[in-house]
N, C-alpha and C positions, 0 to 999 in steps of 0.2 A: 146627281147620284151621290145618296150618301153613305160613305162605307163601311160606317157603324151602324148604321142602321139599316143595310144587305145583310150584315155579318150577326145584328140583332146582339150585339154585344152594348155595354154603357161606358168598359173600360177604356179610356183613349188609348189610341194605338198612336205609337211614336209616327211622327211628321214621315221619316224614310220608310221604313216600312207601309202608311199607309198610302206612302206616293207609288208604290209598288205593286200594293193589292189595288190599288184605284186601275192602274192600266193595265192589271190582267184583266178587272172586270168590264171595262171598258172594248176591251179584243174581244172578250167572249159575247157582249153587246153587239160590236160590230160581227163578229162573225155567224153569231144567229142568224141577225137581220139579211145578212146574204145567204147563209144558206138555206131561209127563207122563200126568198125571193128568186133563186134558182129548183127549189124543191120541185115543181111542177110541170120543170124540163126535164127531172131528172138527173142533173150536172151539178156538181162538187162544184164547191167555189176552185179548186186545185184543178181541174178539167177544166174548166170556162178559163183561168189561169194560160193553160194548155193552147188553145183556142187562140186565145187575143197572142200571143205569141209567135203562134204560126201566121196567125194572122199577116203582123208585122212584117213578117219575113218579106212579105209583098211577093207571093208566087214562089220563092227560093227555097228549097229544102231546110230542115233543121236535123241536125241529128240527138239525141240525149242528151249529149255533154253541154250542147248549146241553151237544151231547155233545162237542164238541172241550173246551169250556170245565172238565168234569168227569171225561177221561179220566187215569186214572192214568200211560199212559206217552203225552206231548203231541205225540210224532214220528207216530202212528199216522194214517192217510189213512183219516178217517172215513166219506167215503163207499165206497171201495173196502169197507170194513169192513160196511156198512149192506146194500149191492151183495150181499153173501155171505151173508148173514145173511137179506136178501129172497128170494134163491136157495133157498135152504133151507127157507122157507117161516117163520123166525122172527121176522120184522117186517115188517108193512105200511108202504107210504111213500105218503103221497097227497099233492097239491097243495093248498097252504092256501084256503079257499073265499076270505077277505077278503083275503089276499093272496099274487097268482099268481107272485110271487117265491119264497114260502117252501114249503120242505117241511117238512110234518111227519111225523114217525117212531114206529109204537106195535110195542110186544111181540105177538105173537098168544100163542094161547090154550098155542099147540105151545111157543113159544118161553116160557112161565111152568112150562110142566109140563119140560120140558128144565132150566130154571135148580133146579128144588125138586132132581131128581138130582144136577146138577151144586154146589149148595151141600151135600149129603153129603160127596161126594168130594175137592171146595176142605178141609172144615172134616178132613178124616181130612189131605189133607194137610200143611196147616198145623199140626195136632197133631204129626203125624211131625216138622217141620222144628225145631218149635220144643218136643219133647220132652224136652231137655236143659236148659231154661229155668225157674227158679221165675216167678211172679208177681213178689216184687221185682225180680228181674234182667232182667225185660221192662219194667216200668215203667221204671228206672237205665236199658237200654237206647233206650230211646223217648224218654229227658231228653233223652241226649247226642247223639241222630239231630236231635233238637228244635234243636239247636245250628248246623246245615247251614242 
């Protein structure tokens, strides 16, 4: 990816600066390609997000704060996200018995069998994305993210 030549400019762009626009376009790369690859279920990368979390939970409730707490991208409006997802029949949300402030939030049965297809098509395309990649050069890659 060259970023003179996305930008269709000749001027060079300083070293910092164009290490900056490189991995915004780089996100918006990756983030197509999954919202891609989820478009045909109908689910936001921030819902499948949603999903593999409750997932996790291995059968135990989540409330908001847990899943705000755990969301990969932190601007996302969890309940709005939870809201879509009850819609569709992917998670139940009940009122806490011992406490009538909290929701809690489980995966159903549809939204486990959903996520097993949908982990196929995540892992095909994070293969694609990151095809051109050895193993050292993703771990080297992962130091200097580690550096952020």
């Amino acid at each position: 990816m060259n970023v003179e030549q996305i930008l269709k400019t000749e001027k060079p762009i300083a070293l910092e600066s164009r290490s900056l626009i490189h991995l915004i376009l780089v996100y918006n790369k990756v983030n197509e390609q999954y919202a891609s690859a989820l478009k045909e279920y109908e689910i936001s990368l921030q819902q499948f997000n949603v999903l593999r979390i409750l997932r996790g939970q291995k059968g135990k409730a989540a409330n908001l704060q847990t899943l705000n707490e755990r969301m990969v991208s932190k601007q996302s409006n969890t309940t709005r996200l939870v809201d879509k997802l009850l819609v569709k029949g992917l998670v139940n949300r009940e009122v806490c018995p011992s406490n009538r402030r909290k929701i809690e939030i489980t995966i159903t049965k549809e939204g486990k069998e959903l996520l097993l297809e949908l982990d196929r098509i995540i892992n095909n395309t994070e293969k694609d994305l990151l095809a051109d990649f050895s193993k050292d050069d993703l771990v080297h890659l992962n130091n200097l993210l580690d550096k952020f």
